[in-house]
N, C-alpha and C positions, 0 to 999 in steps of 0.2 A: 433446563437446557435451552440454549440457545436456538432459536427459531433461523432457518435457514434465508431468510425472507430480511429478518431482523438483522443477522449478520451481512446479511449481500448488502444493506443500507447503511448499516456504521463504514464498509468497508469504503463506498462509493462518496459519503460525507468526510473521510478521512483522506481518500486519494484528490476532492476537491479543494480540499485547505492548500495555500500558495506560501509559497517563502523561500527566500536564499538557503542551502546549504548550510552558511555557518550558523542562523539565526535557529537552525534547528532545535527543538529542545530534544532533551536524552529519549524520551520516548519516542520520539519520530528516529533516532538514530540508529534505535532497536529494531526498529521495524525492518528499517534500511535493513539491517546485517542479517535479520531473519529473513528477509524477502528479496535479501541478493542473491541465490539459486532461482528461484521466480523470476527475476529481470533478467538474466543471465538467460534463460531458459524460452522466456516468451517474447523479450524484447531489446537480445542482445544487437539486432541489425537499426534498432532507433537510437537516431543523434539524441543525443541530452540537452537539454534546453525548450523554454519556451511548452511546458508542458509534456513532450512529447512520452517519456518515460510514465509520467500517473496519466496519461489518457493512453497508451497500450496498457496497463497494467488494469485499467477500465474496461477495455477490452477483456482481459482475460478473469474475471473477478472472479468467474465460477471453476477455473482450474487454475489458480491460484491452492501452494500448498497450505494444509489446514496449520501448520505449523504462521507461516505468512499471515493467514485470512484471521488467527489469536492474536497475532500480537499488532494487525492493524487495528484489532477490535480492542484491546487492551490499549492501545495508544490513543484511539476516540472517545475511553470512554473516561481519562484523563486530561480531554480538552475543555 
């Protein structure tokens, strides 16, 4: 089982990686559509751009849903 410690780190090295939208690959995309109630939820009043969306999402790492905090950790651990 995954270390809680272990997980908060993939999560925080996965919201640090940068990139356009469309250069996303399919597993950053998944993450998106599992972790769009989360953005919606904790960071629906930030402008998008320039960071602002994975540095609240930084913010909220520790109440991020475990469904979210899976498949950030499943998308890092594919980088």
């Amino acid at each position: 089982m995954l270390t809680k410690k272990t997980l908060i780190a993939a999560v925080i090295l996965l919201l640090s990686t940068s990139g356009a939208m469309a250069q996303m690959r399919q597993g950053a995309r998944a993450v998106l559509q599992t972790c769009k109630p989360d953005i919606a939820h904790f960071c629906s009043q930030v402008p998008p751009g320039q960071g602002r969306i994975k540095a609240c999402m930084k913010e909220h790492v520790h109440e991020l849903s475990e469904p979210c905090k899976e498949a950030l950790f499943q998308a890092w651990l594919k980088q």
